[in-house]
C-alpha positions as CSV (number, residue, x, y, z in Angstrom):
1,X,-10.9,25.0,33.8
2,X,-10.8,22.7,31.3
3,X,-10.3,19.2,33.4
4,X,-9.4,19.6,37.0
5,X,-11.8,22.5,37.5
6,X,-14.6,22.2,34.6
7,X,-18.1,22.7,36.6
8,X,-19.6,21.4,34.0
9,X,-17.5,18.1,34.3
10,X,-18.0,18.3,37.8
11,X,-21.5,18.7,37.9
12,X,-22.4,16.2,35.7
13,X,-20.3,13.5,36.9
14,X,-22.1,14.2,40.6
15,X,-25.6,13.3,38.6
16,X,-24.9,10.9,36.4
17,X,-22.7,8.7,38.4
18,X,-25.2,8.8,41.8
19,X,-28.0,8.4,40.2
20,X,-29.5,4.5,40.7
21,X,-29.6,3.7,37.0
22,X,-26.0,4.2,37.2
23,X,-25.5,1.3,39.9
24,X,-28.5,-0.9,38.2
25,X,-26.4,-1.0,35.1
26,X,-23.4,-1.6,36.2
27,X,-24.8,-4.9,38.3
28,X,-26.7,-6.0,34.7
29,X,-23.8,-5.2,32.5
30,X,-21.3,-7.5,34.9
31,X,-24.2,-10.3,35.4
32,X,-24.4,-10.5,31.8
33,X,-20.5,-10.6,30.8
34,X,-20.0,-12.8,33.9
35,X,-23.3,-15.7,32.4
36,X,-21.5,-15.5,28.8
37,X,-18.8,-16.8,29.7
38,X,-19.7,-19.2,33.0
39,X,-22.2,-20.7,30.4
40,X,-19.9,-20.6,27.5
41,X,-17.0,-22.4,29.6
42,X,-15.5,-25.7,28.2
43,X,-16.7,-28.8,29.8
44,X,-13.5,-30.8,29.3
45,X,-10.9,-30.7,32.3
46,X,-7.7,-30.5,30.5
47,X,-6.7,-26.9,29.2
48,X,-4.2,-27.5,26.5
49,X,-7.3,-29.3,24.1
50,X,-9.6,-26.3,24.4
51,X,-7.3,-23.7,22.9
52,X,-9.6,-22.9,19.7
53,X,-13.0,-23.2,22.0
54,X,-11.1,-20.4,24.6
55,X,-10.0,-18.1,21.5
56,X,-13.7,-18.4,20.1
57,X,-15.1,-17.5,23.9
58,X,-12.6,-14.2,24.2
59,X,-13.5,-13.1,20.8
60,X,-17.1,-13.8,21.5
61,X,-16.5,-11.6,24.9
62,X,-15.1,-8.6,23.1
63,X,-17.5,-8.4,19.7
64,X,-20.4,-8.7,22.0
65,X,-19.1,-6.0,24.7
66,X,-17.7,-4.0,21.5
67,X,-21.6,-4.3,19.9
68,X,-23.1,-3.2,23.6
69,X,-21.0,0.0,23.8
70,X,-21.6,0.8,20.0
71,X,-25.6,0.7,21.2
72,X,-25.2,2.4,24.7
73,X,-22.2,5.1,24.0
74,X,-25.3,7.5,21.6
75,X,-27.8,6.6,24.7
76,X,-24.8,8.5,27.2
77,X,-23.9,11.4,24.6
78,X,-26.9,11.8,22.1
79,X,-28.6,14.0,24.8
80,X,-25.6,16.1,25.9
81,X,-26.4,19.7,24.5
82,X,-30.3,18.9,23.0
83,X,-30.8,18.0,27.0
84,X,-30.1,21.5,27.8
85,X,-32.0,22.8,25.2
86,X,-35.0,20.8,26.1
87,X,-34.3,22.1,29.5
88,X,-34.3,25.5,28.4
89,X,-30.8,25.9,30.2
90,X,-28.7,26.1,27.2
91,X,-28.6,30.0,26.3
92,X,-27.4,29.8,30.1
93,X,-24.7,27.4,29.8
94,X,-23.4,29.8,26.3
95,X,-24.2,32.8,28.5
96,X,-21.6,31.4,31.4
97,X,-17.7,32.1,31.7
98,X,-16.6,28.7,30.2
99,X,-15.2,28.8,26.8
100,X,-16.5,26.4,24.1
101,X,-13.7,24.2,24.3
102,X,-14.3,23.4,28.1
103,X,-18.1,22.9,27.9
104,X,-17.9,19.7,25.5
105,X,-15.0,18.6,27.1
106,X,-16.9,18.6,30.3
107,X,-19.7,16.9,28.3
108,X,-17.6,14.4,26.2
109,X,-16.1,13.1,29.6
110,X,-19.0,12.9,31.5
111,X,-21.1,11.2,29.3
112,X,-18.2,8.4,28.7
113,X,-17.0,8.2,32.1
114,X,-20.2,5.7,33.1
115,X,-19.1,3.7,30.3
116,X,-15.3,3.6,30.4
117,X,-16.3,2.4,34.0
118,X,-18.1,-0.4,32.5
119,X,-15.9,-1.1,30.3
120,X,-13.0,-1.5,32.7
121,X,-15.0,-3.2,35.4
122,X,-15.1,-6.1,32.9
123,X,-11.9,-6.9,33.2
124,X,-11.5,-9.7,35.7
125,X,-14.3,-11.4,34.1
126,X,-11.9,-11.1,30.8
127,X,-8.6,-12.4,32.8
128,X,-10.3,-15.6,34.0
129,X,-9.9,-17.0,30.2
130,X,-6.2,-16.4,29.7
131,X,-5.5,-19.7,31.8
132,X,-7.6,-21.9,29.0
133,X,-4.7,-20.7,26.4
134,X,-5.0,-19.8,23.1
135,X,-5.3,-16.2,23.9
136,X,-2.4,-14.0,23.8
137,X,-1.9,-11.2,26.1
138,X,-1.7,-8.7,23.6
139,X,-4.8,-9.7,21.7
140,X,-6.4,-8.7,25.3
141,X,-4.7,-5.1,25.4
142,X,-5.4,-4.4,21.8
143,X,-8.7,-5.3,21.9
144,X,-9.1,-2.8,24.7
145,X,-7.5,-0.3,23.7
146,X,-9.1,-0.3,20.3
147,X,-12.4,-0.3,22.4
148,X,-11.5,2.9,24.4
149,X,-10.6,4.3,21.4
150,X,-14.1,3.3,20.1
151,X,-16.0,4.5,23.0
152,X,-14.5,8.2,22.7
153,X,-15.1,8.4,18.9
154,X,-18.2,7.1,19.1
155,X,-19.5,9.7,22.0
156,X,-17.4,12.4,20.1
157,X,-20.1,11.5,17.2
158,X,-22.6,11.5,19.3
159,X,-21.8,15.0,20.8
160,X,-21.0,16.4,17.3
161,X,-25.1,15.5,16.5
162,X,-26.0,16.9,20.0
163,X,-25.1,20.4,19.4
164,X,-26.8,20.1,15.5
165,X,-30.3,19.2,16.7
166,X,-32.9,20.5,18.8
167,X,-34.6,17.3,20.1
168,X,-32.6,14.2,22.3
169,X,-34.8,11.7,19.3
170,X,-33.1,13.4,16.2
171,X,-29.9,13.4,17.9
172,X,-30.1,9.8,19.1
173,X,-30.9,8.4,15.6
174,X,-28.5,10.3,13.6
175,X,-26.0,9.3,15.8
176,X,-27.0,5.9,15.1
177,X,-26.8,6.2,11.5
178,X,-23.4,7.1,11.7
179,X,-21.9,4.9,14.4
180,X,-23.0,1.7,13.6
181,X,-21.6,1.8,9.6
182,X,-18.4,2.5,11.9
183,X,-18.8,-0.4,14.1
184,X,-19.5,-2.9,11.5
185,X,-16.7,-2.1,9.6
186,X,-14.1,-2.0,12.5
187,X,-15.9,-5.2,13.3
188,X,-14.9,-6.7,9.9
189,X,-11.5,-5.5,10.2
190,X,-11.2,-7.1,13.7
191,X,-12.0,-10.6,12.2
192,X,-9.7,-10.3,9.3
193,X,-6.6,-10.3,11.6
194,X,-8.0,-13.0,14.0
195,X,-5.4,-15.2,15.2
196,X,-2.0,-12.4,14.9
197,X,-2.0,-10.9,18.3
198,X,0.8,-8.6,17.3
199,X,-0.6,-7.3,14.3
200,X,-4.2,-6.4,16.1
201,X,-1.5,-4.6,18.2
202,X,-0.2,-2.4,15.8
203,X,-3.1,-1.8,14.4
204,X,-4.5,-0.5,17.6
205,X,-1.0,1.5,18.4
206,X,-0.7,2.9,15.0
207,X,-4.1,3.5,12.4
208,X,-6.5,3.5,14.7
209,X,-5.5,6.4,16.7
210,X,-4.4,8.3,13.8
211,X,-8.1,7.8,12.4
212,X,-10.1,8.5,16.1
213,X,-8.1,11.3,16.3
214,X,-8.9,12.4,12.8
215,X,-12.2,12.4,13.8
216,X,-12.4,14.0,17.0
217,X,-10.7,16.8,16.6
218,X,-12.5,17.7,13.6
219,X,-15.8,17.3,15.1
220,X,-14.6,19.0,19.0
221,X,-13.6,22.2,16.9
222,X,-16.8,22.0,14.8
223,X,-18.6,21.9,17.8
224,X,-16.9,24.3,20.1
225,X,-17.1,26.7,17.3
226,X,-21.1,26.3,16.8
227,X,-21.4,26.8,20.5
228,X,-19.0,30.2,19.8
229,X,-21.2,31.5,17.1
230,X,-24.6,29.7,17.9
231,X,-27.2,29.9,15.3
232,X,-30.3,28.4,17.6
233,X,-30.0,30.8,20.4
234,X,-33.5,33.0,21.2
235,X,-37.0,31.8,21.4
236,X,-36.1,29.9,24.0
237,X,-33.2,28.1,22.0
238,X,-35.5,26.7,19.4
239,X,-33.9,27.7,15.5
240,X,-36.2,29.9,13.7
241,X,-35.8,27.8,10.1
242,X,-37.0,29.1,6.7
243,X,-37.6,26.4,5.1
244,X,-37.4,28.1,1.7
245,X,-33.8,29.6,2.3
246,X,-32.8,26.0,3.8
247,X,-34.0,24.3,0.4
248,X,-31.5,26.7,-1.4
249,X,-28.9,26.4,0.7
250,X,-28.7,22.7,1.6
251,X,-26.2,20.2,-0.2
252,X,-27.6,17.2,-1.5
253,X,-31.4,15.6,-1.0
254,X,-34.2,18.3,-0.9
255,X,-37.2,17.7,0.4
256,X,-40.4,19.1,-1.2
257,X,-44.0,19.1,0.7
258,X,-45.9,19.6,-2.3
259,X,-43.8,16.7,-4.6
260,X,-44.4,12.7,-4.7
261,X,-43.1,10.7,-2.8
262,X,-42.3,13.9,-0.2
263,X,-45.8,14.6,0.6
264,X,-46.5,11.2,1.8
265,X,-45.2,11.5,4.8
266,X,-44.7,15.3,5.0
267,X,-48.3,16.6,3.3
268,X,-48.9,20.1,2.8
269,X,-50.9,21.4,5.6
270,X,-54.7,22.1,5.5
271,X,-55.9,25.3,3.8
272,X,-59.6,24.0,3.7
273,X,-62.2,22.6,6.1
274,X,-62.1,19.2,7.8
275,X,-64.5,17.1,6.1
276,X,-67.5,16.1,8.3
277,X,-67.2,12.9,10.6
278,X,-63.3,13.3,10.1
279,X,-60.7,12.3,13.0
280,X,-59.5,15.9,14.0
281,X,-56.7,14.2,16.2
282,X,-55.5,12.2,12.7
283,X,-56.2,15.2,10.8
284,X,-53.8,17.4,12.9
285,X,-51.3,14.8,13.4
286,X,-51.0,14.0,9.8
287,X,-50.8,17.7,8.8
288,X,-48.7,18.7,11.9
289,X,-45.3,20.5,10.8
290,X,-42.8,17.9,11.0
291,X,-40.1,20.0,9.8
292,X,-39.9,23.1,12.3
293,X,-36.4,22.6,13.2
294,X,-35.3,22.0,9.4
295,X,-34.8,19.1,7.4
296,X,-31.3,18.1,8.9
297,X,-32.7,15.0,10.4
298,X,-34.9,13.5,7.8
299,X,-32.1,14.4,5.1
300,X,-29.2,12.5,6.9
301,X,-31.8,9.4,7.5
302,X,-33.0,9.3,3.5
303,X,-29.4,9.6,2.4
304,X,-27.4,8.0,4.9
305,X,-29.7,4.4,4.6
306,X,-29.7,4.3,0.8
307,X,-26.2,5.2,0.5
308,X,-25.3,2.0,3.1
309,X,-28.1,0.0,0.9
310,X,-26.3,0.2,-2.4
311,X,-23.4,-2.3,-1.5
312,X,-25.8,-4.7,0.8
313,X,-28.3,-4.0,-2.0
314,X,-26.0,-5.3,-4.7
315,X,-24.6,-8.2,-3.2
316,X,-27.4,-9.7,-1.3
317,X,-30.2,-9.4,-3.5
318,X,-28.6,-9.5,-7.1
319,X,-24.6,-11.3,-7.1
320,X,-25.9,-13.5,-4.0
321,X,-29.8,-13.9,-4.0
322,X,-29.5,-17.2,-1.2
323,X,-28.1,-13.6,1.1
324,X,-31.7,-11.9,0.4
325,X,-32.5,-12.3,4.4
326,X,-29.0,-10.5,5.3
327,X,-30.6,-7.3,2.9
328,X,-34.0,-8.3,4.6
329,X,-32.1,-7.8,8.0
330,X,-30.6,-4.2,7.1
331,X,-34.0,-3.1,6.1
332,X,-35.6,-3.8,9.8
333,X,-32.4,-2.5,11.7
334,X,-33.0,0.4,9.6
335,X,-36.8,0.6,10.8
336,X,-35.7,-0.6,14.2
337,X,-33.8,2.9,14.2
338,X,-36.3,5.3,12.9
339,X,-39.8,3.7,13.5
340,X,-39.7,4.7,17.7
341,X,-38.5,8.3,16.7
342,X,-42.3,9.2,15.4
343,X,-44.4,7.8,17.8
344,X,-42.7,8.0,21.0
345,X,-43.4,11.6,21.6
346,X,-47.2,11.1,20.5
347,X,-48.6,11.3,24.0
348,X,-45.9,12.5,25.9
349,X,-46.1,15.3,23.9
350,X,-49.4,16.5,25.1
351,X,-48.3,15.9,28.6
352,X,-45.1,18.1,27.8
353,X,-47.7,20.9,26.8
354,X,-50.1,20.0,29.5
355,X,-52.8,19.3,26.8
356,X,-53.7,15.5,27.5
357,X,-56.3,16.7,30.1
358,X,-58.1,18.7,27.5
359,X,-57.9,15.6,25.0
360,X,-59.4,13.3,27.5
361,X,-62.2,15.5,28.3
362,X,-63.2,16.0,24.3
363,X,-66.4,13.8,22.5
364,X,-63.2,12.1,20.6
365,X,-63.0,8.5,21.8
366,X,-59.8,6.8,23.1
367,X,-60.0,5.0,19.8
368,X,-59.9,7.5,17.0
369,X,-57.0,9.3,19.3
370,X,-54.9,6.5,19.4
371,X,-55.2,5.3,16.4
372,X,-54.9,8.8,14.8
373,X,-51.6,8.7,16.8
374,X,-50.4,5.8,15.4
375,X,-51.1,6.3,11.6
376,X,-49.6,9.9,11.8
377,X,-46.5,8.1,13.0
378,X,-46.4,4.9,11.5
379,X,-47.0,6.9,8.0
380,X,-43.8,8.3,8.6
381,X,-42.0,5.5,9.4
382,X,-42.7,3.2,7.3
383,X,-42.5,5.5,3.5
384,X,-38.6,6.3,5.4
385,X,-38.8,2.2,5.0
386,X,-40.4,1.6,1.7
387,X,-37.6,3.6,0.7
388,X,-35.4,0.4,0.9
389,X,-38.0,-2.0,-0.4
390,X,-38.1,-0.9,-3.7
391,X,-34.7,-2.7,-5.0
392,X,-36.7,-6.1,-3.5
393,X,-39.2,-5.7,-6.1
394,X,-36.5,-4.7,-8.4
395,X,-34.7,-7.7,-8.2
396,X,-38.0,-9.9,-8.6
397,X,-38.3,-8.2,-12.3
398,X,-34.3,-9.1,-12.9
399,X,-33.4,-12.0,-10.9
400,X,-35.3,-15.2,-11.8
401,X,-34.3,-16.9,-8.5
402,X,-37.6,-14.6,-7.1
403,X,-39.8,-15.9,-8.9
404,X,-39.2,-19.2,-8.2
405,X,-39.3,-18.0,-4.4
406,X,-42.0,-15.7,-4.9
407,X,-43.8,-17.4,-1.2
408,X,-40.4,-16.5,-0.1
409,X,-40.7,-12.8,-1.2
410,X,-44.2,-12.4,0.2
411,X,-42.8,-14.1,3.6
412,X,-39.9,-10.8,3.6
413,X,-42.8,-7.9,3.1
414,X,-44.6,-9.2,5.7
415,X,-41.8,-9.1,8.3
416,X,-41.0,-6.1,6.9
417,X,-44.1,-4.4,7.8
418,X,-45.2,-6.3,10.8
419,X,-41.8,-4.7,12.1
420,X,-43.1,-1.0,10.8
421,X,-46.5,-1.7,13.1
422,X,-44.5,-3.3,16.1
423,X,-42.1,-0.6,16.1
424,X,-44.2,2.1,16.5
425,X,-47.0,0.6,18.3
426,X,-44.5,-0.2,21.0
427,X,-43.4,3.5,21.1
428,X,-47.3,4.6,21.8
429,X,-47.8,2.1,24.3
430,X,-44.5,3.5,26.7
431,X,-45.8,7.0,25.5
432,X,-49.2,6.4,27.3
433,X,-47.0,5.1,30.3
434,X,-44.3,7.6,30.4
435,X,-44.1,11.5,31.0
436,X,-41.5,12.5,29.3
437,X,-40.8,11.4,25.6
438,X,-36.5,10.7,26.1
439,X,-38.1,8.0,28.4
440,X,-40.3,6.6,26.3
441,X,-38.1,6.4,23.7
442,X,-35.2,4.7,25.5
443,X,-37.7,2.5,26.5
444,X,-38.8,1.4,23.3
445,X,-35.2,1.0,21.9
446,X,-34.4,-1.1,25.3
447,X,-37.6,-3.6,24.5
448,X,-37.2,-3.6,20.4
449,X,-33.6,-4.8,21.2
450,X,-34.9,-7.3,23.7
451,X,-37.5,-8.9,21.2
452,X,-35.6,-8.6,18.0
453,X,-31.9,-8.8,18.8
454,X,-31.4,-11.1,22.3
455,X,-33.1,-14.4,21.0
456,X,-30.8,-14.0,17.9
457,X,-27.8,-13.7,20.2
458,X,-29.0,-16.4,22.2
459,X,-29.3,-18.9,19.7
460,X,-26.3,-18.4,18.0
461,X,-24.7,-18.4,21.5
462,X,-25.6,-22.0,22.8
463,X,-25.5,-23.2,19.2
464,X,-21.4,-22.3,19.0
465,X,-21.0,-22.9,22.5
466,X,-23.1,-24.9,24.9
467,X,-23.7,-27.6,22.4
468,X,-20.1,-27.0,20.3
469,X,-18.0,-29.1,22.4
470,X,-20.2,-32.0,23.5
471,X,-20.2,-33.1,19.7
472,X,-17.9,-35.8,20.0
473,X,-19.5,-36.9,23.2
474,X,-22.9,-37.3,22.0
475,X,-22.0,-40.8,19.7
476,X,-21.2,-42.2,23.1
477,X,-23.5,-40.8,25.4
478,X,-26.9,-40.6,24.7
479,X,-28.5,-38.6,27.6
480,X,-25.9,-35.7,26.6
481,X,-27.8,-36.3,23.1
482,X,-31.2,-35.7,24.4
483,X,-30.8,-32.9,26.4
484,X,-28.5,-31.5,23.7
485,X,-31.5,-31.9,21.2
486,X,-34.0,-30.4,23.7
487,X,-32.0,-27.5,24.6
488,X,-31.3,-26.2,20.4
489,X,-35.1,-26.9,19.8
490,X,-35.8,-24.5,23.2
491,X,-33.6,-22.0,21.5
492,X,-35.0,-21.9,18.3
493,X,-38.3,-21.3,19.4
494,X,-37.4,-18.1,21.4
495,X,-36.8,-16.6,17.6
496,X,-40.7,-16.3,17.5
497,X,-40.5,-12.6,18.8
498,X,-37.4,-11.7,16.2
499,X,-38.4,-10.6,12.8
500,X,-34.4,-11.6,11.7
501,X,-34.5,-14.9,13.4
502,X,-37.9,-15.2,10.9
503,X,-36.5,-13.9,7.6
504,X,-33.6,-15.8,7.9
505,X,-35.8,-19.2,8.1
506,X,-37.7,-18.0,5.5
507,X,-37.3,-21.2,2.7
508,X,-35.5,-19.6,0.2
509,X,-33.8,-22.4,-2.6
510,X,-31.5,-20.6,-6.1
511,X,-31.6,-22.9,-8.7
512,X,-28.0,-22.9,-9.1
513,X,-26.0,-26.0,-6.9
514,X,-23.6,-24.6,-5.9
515,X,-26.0,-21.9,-4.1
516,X,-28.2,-24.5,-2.7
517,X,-24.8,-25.6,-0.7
518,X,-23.9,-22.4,0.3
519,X,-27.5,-21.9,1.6
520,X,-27.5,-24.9,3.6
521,X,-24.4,-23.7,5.3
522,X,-23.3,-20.9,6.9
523,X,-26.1,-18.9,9.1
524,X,-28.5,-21.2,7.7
525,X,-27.2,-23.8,10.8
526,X,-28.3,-21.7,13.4
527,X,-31.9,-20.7,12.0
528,X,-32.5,-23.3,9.3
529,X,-36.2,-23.3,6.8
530,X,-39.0,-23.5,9.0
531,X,-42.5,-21.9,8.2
532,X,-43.3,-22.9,11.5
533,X,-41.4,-20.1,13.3
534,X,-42.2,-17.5,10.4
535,X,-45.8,-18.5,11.2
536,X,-45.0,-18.5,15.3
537,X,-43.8,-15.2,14.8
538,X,-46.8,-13.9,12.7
539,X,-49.1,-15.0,15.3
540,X,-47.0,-13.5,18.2
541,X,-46.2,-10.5,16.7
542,X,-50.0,-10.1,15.7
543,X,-51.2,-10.6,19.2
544,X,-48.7,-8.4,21.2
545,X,-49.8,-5.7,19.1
546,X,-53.4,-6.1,19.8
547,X,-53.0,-6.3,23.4
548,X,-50.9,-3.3,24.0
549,X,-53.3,-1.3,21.8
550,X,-56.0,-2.7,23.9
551,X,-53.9,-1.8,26.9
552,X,-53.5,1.6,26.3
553,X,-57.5,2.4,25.0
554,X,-58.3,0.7,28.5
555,X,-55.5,3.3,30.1
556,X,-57.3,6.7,28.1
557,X,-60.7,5.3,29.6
558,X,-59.7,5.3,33.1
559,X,-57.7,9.1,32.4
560,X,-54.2,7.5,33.3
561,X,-52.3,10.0,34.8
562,X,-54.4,13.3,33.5
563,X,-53.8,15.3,36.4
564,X,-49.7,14.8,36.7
């Protein structure tokens, strides 16, 4: 009942497993794995010289399949239990013969068993290396096994969040919150024993399964005994929450409509008339109740982000100020997170309540609905950000380094909040497109990480790699120059649609020496000062947003999609 017979198990393996995405991804993820390293292959013909360059690829191979199952392992489990809910099949599933225990099993292996599968499938591609040397064997099973042991943490997080919201986007982003502090430090971990095979080995054998199965069990009997004793059954499985009784009984941050800075993105609502000439559609979004299914969510994503700021806070804007980008970067990955959640569900919403016909057909234009759309969302998104921005300014009134980089500064805000607009601009535009919001969200995450995160990737890629080891060639042969030349400038330029690949060439000069040097070393190689791409990314950034916004007025005019 638990394994061998779990319907649940079963059933969901038969969907999720035959279903076309599943084959799709499976193709990309290989194709991807399989250009990495055909493109980050050593040129030279004898294997014995290329030891360090075939250690650098294999560890390259694993942190960026570790990073990829870190993103996708929330995408497979986030939406385990809240998809039931939003199904309306949930008080079913509690109703059925199956005991607690075998229902998130079921759930815990089905969502992972796409992945695993991925995971696994990966390894030819892996074993082609070992003949360049350098790598041990073991370093290859450890490095696996610490990734299985990853994956089923990691969805056993994701599951825990399932079953403690009500909606797939407040599942998905807490899970977030939580799994990637994880992966970042196991990350760190991984690179402090590079180069002892056996040690990564016993690490693997020994703490890390002691620590994954810590965690697991703790959260599989917290969540087998919430789906015993179920407190969000009835009206069709949505929690009844009194916000008043939560506020008492709630550890830690509180939030309060009627208090600064709460009410800026959670006002009280309206107990007066609209003023004349008013957007209604901004009016009702803006005073909509945000927090019908409690505070859970907004209270793990307030204190969650500014307990991870205080370290990154500390040493990259006050002990290292050259490191202000690397704080810069946390503060957009934060945003990147949270600034989908509120404005994917904006039109998708009134097609989920069959409403959008009745919009369409108002005196309101295309215009004041979309942009009262937007604003509601983007109001919430971005005070959730300004929450991190404050030590920035902080640090300008303490750190003289700031002020002789006040350009600098200026150059940080305005990635900062060009991010905020792009964010939730591009969750509108795939709401217009999409019917159903856990589309449109997983869309926007797909094309965020595609604009901000892959040309980052890429340059740092062919920079270590496809130009690496033709360094001591290019004295002798000046055509490998040249083309070496034209293919970093290429690269560099596909940063113009990253806000990290801009904040990090952002000019930013400490008076002290000895942090000039450091500045001029490190990450700086791979995006060194340029206002050019800050200013190429200004302009791009600028002119996406207008055309998707023009886009999607031009989709409301001709009623996309009001009768489905």
């Amino acid at each position: 009942m638990y394994l061998v017979e779990n319907p649940v198990l079963q059933r969901e393996l038969v969907v999720n497993l035959r279903m076309k995405r599943a084959f799709v991804l499976l193709l990309f993820y290989q194709v991807i794995l399989a250009a990495v390293v055909y493109f980050a292959w050593p040129s030279q013909t004898r294997l014995e010289a290329n030891s360090e360059t075939a250690k650098g690829l294999v560890n390259m191979f694993f942190l960026g399949q570790y990073i990829l199952t870190s993103l996708m392992a929330p995408s497979f489990a986030a939406a385990a239990i809240t998809g039931e809910k939003e199904r309306k099949t949930y008080e079913m599933l509690l109703a059925s013969p199956l005991k607690p225990a075998a229902i998130c099993l079921g759930k815990l292996f089905s969502s992972l068993a796409h992945l695993g599968l991925l995971v696994f499938a990966s390894l030819p591609i892996v074993m082609l290396c070992l003949p360049l040397g350098g790598v041990s064997f073991y370093e290859v099973l450890a490095a696996y096994l610490g990734l299985l042991l990853s994956i089923i943490t990691f969805g056993m997080i994701s599951l825990a969040c399932s079953s403690y919201f009500q909606r797939t986007a407040a599942s998905l982003v807490a899970s977030y919150l939580l799994i990637l502090p994880l992966a970042l430090v196991a990350i760190l971990i991984w690179k402090s024993f590079e180069g002892q095979a056996e040690s990564r080995l016993m690490l693997v054998l020994t703490v890390l399964p002691a620590i994954s199965a810590a965690i697991c069990v703790t959260l599989f009997l917290n969540t087998s005994a919430r789906l015993l004793h179920p407190p969000d059954v009835g009206s069709e499985g949505k929690e009844v929450v009194d916000l008043d009784q939560e506020a008492q009984e709630v550890v830690g941050l509180v939030i309060q409509r009627d208090q600064f800075p709460d009410r800026l993105f959670a006002p009280p609502k309206r107990d007066d008339l609209m003023e004349d000439h008013a957007n209604p559609v901004y009016d009702k979004e803006i005073h909509s109740e945000i927090f019908s299914q409690g505070t859970l969510m907004l209270r793990l994503v307030i204190q969650i982000s500014m307990l991870l700021a205080i370290p990154i806070m500390a040493v990259c804007l006050f002990m290292r100020p050259q490191w202000a980008a690397w704080y810069i970067g946390y503060v957009v990955i934060f945003n990147m997170l949270v600034g989908p959640v509120f404005s994917a569900g904006s039109m998708t919403s009134e097609r989920e309540r069959q409403t959008l016909d009745l919009l369409l057909t108002t005196t309101i234009t295309p215009w004041q609905i979309l942009w009262g759309k937007l604003i509601a969302g983007l109001r919430i998104s971005s005070v959730l950000t300004m929450f991190l921005v404050w030590p920035l300014f902080l640090a300008c009134v303490l750190v003289p380094d700031y002020w002789r980089n006040i350009v600098g500064v200026g150059a940080y805000l305005t990635v900062i909040m060009l991010t905020c607009v792009t964010t939730a601009i591009l969750a509108l535009f795939f709401s217009v497109i999409f019917q159903k919001t856990s589309t449109s969200l997983m869309t926007s995450y797909s094309l965020i990480i595609l604009l901000f995160c892959v040309p980052l990737a890429t340059t740092i890629f062919v920079k270590t790699f496809m130009t690496g080891d033709q360094r001591a060639t290019v004295a002798t042969n000046s055509a490998v120059e040249t083309s070496e030349s034209a293919l970093v400038r290429s690269v560099h330029w596909l940063g113009t649609s990253s806000p990290f690949a801009a904040s990090f060439s952002v000019p930013f000069s400490p008076e002290d020496a000895n942090r000039i040097s450091e500045y001029n070393s490190g990450f700086n190689y791979y995006f060194p000062n340029n206002w050019n791409l800050f200013g190429s990314y200004v302009g791009f950034t600028l002119a996406l947003n207008i055309f998707m916004f023009v886009v999607m007025i031009w989709l409301l005019n001709v009623r996309w999609r009001v009768a489905d």
